[in-house]
C-alpha positions in Angstrom: 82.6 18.1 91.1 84.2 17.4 94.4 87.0 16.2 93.1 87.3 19.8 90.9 86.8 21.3 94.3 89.3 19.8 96.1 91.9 20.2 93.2 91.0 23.7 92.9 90.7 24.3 96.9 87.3 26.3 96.3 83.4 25.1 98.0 82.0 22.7 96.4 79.0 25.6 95.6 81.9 27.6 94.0 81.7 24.7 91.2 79.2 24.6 88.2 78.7 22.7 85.2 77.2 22.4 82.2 76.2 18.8 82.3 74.8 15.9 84.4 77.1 13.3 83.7 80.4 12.9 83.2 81.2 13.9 79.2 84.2 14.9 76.9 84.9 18.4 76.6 82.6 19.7 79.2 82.3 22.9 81.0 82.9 23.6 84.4 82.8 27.1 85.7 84.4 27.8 88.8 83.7 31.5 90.4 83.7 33.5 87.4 86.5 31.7 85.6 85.7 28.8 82.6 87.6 25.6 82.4 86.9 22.8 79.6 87.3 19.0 80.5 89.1 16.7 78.9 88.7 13.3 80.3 91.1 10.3 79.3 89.6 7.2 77.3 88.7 5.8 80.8 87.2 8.6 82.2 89.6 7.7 85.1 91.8 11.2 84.8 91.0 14.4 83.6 93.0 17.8 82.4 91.2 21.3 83.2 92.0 24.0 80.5 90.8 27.3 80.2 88.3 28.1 78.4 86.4 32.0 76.7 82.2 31.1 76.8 80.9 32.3 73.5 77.5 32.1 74.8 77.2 33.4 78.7 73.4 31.6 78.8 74.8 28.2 79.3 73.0 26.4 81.5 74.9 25.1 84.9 73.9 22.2 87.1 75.6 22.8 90.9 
C-alpha cells in the first residue's frame, strides 16, 4: 500500500484494499476511484488498471 501511495502521490489513508496479502487481481481503491492489480509471476512489479465494482459491499483493509 505504500508503495500504491507513493506512485499515486495520495496518503497512505487515501488507500484501501480488498485483501491482506499480496494476491493476483486484487482490488485497491484509492479515494473513490477502483484499480485492479496485476502482479508479475514474482510478485516483484505490478500494473494498476481500472476497474467498475459490481458489488460496492466489498470489504477494504486500510
Amino acid at each position: 500500500m505504500k508503495s500504491i501511495a507513493q506512485a499515486q502521490k495520495v496518503p497512505v489513508k487515501s488507500v484501501s484494499v480488498n485483501a491482506t496479502s499480496l494476491q493476483q487481481n486484487m482490488v485497491v481503491k484509492i479515494h473513490q476511484h477502483y484499480y485492479q492489480v496485476v502482479f508479475d509471476n514474482n510478485f516483484t512489479s505490478y500494473q494498476l488498471k481500472k476497474a467498475q465494482v459490481i458489488n460496492p459491499k466489498i470489504t477494504y483493509q486500510q
